[in-house]
C-alpha positions as CSV (number, residue, x, y, z in Angstrom):
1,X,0.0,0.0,0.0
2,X,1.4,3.4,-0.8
3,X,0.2,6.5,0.6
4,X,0.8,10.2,0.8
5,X,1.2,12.3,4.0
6,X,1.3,15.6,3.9
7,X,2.4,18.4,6.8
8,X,3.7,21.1,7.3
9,X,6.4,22.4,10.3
10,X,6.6,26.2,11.1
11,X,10.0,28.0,9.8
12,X,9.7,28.9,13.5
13,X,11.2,25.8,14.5
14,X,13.8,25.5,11.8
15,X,15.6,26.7,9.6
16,X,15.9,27.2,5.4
17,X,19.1,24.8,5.7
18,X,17.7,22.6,8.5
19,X,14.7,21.8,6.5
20,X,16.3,21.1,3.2
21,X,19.0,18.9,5.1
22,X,16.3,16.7,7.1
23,X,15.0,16.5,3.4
24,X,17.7,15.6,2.0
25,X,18.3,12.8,4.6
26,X,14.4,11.1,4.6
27,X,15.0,10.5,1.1
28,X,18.6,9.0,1.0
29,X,17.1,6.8,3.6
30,X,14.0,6.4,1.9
31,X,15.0,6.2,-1.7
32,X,11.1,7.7,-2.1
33,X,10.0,10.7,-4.3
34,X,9.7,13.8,-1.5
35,X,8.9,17.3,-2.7
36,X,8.7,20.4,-1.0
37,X,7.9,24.2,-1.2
38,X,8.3,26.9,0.8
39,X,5.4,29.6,1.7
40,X,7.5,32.8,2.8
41,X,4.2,34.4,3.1
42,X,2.8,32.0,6.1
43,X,6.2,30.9,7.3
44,X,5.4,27.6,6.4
45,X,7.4,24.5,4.5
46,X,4.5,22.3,2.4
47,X,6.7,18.7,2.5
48,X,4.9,15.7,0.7
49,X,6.7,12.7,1.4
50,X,5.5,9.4,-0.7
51,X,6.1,6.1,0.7
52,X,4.9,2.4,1.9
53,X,2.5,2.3,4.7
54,X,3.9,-0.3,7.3
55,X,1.8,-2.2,9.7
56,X,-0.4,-0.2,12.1
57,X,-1.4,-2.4,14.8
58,X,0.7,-3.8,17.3
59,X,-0.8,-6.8,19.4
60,X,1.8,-8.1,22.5
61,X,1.3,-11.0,24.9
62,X,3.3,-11.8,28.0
63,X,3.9,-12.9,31.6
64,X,6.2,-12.8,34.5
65,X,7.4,-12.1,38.0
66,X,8.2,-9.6,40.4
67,X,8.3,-9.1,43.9
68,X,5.7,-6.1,43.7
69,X,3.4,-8.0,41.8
70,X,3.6,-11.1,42.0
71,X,3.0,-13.7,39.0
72,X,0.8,-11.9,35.9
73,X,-0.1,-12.0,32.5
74,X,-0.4,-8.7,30.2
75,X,-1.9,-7.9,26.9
76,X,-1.8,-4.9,24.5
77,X,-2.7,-3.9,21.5
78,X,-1.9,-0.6,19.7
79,X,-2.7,0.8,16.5
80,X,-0.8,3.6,15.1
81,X,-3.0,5.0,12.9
82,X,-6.6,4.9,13.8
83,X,-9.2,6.0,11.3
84,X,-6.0,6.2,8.8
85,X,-5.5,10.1,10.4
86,X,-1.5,9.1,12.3
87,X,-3.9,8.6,15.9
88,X,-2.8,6.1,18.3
89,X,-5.9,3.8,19.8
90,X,-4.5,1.9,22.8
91,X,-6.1,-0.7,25.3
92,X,-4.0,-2.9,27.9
93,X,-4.7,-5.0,30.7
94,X,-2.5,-6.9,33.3
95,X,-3.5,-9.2,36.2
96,X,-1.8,-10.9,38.6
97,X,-1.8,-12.1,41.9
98,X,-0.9,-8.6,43.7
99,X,-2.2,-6.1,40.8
100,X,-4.5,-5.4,38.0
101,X,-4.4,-2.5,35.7
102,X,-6.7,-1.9,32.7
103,X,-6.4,1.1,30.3
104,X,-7.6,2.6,27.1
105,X,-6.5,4.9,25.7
106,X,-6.0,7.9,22.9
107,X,-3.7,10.0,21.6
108,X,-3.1,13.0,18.8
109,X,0.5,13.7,17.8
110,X,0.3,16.8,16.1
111,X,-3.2,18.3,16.9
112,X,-3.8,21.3,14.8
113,X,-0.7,20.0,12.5
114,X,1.7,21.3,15.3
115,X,4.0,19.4,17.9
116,X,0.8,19.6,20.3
117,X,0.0,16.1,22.1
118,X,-3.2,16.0,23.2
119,X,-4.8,12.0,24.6
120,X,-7.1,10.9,27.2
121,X,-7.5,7.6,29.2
122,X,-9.9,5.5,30.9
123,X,-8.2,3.5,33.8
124,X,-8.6,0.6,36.5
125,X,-6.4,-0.6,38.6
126,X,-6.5,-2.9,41.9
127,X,-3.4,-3.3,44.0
128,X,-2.8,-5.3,47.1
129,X,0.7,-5.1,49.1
130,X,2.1,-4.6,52.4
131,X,-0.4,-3.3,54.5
132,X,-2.7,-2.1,52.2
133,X,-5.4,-2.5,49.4
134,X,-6.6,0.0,46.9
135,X,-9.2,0.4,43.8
136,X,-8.7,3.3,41.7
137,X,-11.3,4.1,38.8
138,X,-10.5,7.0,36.7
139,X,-10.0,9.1,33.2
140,X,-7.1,12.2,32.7
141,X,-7.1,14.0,29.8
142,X,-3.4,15.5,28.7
143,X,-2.1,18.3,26.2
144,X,1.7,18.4,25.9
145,X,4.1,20.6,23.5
146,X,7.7,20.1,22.5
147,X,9.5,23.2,23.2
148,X,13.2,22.2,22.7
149,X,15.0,19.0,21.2
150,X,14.6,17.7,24.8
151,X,11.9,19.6,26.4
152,X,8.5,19.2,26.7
153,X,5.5,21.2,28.7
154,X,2.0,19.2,29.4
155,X,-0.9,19.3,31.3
156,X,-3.1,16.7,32.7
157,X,-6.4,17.0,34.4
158,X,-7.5,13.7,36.3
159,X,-10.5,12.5,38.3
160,X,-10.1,9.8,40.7
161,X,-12.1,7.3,42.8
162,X,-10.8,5.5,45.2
163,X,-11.7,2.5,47.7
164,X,-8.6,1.6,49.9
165,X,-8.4,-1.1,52.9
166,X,-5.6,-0.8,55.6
167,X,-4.4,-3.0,58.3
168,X,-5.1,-1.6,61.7
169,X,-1.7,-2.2,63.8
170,X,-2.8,-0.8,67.3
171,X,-4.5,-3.0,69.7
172,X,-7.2,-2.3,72.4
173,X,-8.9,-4.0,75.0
174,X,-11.2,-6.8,74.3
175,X,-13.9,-5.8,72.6
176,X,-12.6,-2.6,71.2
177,X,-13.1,-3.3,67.0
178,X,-9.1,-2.1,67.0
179,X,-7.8,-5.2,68.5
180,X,-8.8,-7.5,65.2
181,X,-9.7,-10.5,67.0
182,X,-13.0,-11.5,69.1
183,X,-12.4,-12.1,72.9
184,X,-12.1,-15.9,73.6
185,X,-15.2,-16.7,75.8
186,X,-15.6,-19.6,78.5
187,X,-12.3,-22.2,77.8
188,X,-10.0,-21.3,75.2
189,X,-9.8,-24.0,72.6
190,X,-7.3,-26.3,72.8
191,X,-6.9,-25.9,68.6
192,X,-5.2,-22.4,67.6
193,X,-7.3,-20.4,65.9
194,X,-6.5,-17.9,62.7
195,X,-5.8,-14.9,64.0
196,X,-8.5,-11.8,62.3
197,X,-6.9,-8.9,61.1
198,X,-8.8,-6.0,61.5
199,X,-9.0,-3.5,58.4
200,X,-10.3,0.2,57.9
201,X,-11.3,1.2,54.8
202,X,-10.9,5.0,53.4
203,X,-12.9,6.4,50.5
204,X,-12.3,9.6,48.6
205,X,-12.3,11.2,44.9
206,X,-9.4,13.4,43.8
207,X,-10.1,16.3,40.7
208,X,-6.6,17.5,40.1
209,X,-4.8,19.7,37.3
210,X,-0.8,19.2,36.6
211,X,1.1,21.4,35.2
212,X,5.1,20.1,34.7
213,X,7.9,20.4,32.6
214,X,9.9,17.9,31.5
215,X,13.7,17.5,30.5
216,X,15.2,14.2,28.3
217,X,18.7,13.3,26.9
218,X,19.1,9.7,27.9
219,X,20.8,8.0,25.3
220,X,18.4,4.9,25.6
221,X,15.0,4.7,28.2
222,X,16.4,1.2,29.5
223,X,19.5,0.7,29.0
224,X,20.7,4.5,29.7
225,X,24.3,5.1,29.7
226,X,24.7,9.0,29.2
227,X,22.3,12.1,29.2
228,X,19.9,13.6,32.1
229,X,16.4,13.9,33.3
230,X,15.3,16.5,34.6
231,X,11.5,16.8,35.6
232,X,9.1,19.3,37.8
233,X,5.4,19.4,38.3
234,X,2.8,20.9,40.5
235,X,-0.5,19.0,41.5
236,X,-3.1,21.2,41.9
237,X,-6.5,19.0,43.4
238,X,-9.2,20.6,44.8
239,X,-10.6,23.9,45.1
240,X,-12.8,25.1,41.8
241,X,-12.1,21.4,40.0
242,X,-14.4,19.7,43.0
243,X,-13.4,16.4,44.8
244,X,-13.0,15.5,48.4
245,X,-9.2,16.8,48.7
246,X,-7.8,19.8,48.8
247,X,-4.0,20.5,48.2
248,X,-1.0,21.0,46.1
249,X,1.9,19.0,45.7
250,X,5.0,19.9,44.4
251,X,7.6,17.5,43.2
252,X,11.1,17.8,41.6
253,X,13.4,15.2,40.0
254,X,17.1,14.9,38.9
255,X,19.0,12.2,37.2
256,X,22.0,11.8,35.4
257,X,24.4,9.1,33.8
258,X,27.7,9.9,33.5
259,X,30.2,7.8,31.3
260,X,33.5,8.2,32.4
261,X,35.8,5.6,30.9
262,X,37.8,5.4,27.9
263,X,36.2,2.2,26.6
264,X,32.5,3.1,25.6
265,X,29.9,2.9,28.2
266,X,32.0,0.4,30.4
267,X,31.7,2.3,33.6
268,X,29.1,4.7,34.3
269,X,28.3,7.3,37.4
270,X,24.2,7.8,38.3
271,X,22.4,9.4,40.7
272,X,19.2,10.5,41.4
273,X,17.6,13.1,43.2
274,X,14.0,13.3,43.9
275,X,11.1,15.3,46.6
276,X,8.5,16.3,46.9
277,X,5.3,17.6,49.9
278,X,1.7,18.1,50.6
279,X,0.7,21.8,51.2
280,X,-3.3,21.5,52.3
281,X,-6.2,24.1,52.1
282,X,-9.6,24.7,53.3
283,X,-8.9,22.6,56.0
284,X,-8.2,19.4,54.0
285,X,-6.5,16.3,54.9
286,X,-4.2,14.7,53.1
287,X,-5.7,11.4,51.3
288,X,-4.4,8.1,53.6
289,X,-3.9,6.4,50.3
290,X,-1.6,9.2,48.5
291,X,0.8,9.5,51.3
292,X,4.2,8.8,50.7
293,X,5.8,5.4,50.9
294,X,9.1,4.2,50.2
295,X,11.0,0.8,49.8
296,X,11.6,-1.6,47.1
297,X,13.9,-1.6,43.9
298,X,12.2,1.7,42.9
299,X,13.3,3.4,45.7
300,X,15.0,2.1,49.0
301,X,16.3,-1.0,47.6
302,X,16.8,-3.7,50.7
303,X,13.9,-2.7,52.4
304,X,10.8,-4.5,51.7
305,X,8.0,-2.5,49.3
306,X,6.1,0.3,50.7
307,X,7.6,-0.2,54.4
308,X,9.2,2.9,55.3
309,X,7.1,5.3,56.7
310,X,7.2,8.0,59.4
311,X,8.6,6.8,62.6
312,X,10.5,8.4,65.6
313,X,14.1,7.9,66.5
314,X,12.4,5.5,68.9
315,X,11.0,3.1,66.2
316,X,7.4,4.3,66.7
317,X,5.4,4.9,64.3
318,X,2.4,8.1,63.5
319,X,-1.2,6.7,63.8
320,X,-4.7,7.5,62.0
321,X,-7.5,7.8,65.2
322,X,-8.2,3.5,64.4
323,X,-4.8,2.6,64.5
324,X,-3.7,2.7,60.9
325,X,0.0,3.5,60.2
326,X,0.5,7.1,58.5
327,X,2.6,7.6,55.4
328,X,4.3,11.1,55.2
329,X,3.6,14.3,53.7
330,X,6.8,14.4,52.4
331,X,9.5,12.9,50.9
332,X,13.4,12.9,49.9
333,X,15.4,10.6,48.0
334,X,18.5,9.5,46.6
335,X,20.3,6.7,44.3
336,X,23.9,6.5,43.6
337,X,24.9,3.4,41.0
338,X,28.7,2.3,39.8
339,X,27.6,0.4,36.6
340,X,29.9,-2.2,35.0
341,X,28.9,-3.0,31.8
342,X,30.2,-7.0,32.7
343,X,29.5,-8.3,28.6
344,X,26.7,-8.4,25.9
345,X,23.4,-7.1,27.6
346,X,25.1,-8.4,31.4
347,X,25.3,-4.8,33.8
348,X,26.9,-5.3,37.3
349,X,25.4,-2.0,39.9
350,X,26.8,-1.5,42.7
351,X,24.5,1.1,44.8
352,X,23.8,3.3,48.0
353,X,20.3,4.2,48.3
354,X,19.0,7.1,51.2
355,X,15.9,9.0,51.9
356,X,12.7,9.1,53.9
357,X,9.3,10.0,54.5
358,X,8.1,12.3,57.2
359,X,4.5,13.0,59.2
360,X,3.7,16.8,59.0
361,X,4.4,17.0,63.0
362,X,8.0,16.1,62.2
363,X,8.7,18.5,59.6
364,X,12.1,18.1,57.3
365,X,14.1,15.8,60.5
366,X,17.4,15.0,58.3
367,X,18.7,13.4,60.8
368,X,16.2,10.4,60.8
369,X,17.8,9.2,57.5
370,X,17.6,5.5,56.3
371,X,20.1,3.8,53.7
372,X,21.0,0.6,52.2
373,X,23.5,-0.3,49.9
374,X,23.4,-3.7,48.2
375,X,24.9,-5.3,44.6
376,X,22.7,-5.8,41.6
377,X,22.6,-8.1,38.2
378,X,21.0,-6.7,35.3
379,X,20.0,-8.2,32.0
380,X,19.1,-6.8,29.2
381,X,16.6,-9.1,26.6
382,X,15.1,-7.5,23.9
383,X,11.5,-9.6,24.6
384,X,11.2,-7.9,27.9
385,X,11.6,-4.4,26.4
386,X,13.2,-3.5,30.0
387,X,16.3,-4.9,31.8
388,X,15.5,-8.2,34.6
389,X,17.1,-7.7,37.5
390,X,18.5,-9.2,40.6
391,X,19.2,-6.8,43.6
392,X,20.5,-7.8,47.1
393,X,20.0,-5.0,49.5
394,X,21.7,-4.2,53.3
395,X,19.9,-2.0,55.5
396,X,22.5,-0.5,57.1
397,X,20.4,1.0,60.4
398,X,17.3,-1.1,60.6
399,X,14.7,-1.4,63.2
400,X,13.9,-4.0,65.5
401,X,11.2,-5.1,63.2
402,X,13.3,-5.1,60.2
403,X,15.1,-7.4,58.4
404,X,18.9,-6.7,58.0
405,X,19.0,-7.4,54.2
406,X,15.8,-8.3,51.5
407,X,16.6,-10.0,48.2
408,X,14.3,-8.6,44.9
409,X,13.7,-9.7,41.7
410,X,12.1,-7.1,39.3
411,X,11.5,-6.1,35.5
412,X,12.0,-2.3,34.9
413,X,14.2,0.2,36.4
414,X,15.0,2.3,39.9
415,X,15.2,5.3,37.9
């Protein structure tokens, strides 16, 4: 099948040469009739660029393991251009035995022929871990532009409902609904029975607006070995957009690979810098669900998932008015990796990982720190699309009810 697609890019963006070079170049690489013409009167380039139509729809299948998850199965299926106008039509599901997540989704490239971005999504997702439980059911709507070669501004309005479930941890007396269990009565069986856990469920529905900016030169998404990230955005739920929340939330994150040896990409510096807080209004609270948690390879590697929270020097931790434990209104983290590119798609990382979350009656305490350090193994194979990986993490000042070291396996990346 061979088609026709005409556009048209703004002399604002390039320039005479630029335009005739990247014209130059499709058609080399092409070898495909392209013709062009310039409007000085619009400031506009008219290019028409024949060629073969390759397949538009995309249809994947797989499963695996991680620690987060669990076991699960995923399927996708994309097509690039829906209704034969360059849209993209998306729907995915995965289920496992810890999470499920199904999307749809839309999106325009070039709305109003420019390098505007505009898509929408309709989203599920269910996700059980730690101490927790939560249902989220939800659409966002997003308009992004491409201000530089590596910068991009968007927006994206959201609405949220949520059902979540936590463990209570404080016990009363017998009787009180916080102790999780029903008081023995008469002769307590010889037979144990199962202990109940006793659970508190929070409901709420978020209407938010973010604004951010983002910054990208990595060299490759996975298997990065040079370039930064840079990204900044502002939640703004609440107020005039409705919803049971009010607040903003800024966060701000830095990374950066640095290569630094004379054999390509054999050894490489990165770190990462990330924060962010809850600021409330109109007497808000902050939603139990949204607070922060770390742990886990994508944070506090050698602590288990979602475990750190707010706690004193003491080891105690901040409680809801049932006994749930609090995550923080704030948080601070950071990721330092020595990567040794071992042979073929092998990475060895060596890391020190430090941060923490802290309840608003704590403020910023730096000095309640935690850190691990650990050694990971990382494989890169092309049918994952994203590197498998094997990390062994030390906490180096854990609590009484911590483990000293946690081993996790994972698909993806800490950063």
């Amino acid at each position: 099948m061979t088609t026709t697609l005409e556009r048209f890019v703004t002399l604002d963006d390039f320039t005479r040469d630029e335009v005739q070079d990247l014209c130059a170049l499709a058609w080399k690489l092409e070898k495909e009739p392209l013709d062009f013409d310039f409007d000085n009167e619009n400031k506009r380039v008219n290019v028409d660029v024949k060629g073969t139509e390759v397949g538009r729809n995309d249809i994947q299948f797989g499963a695996g393991y991680s620690e987060l998850d669990g076991f699960f199965a995923q399927a996708q299926f994309n097509t690039r251009n829906f209704l034969g106008r360059g849209n993209t039509l998306g729907v995915s599901l995965q289920i496992g035995r810890r999470s499920d997540f199904y999307t749809l989704s839309y999106t325009e490239p070039y709305f109003l022929d420019r390098r505007i971005l505009l898509g929408g999504s309709i989203f599920k997702t269910n996700q059980e871990v730690a101490d927790y439980r939560r249902e989220t059911l939800g659409f966002s709507i997003s308009i992004g532009k491409g201000v530089a070669a590596f910068s991009s501004i968007t927006g994206v309005y959201s609405f949220e409902d949520v059902n979540s479930r936590y463990a209570v941890s404080r016990f009363g007396e017998p009787g009180d609904p916080t102790g999780g269990h029903v008081p023995p009565v008469g002769i307590p069986p010889v037979d144990p029975v199962p202990f109940e856990q006793a659970y508190e469920e929070f409901d709420g529905r978020t209407a938010s607006f973010t604004p951010s900016f983002n910054y990208d030169s990595r060299n490759d998404p996975f298997n990065t070995s040079r370039g930064r990230r840079f990204n900044g955005r502002v939640r703004l739920a609440g107020g005039i957009l409705g919803g049971d929340f009010d607040y903003i939330r800024p966060e701000v994150g830095l990374t950066q690979w640095i290569p630094y040896s004379k054999k390509k990409d054999l050894f490489t510096l990165a770190y990462n810098l990330q924060a962010g807080q809850f600021f409330t209004y109109n007497d808000s609270e902050i939603p139990i669900y949204e607070r922060y948690r770390l742990g886990g390879d994508r944070s506090l590697r050698g602590i288990p998932y979602y475990t750190v929270l707010p706690r004193t020097e003491r080891g105690f931790y901040f409680l809801s008015p049932t006994g749930v434990r609090l995550g923080g209104d704030r948080y601070w983290q950071a990721n330092i990796e020595q990567q040794v590119q071992i042979g073929g798609p092998v990475k060895l990382v060596l890391f020190v990982d430090m941060g923490n979350t802290y309840h608003e009656d704590q403020g910023w305490e730096f000095s309640l720190w935690r850190r691990t350090t650990g050694v990971e193994l990382r494989v890169f194979l092309p049918i994952f699309q994203a590197p498998i990986r094997f990390i062994y993490g030390y906490n180096l000042d854990p609590f009484p009810d911590e483990p000293e070291s946690d081993f996790q396996f994972s698909i993806g990346t800490t950063f």
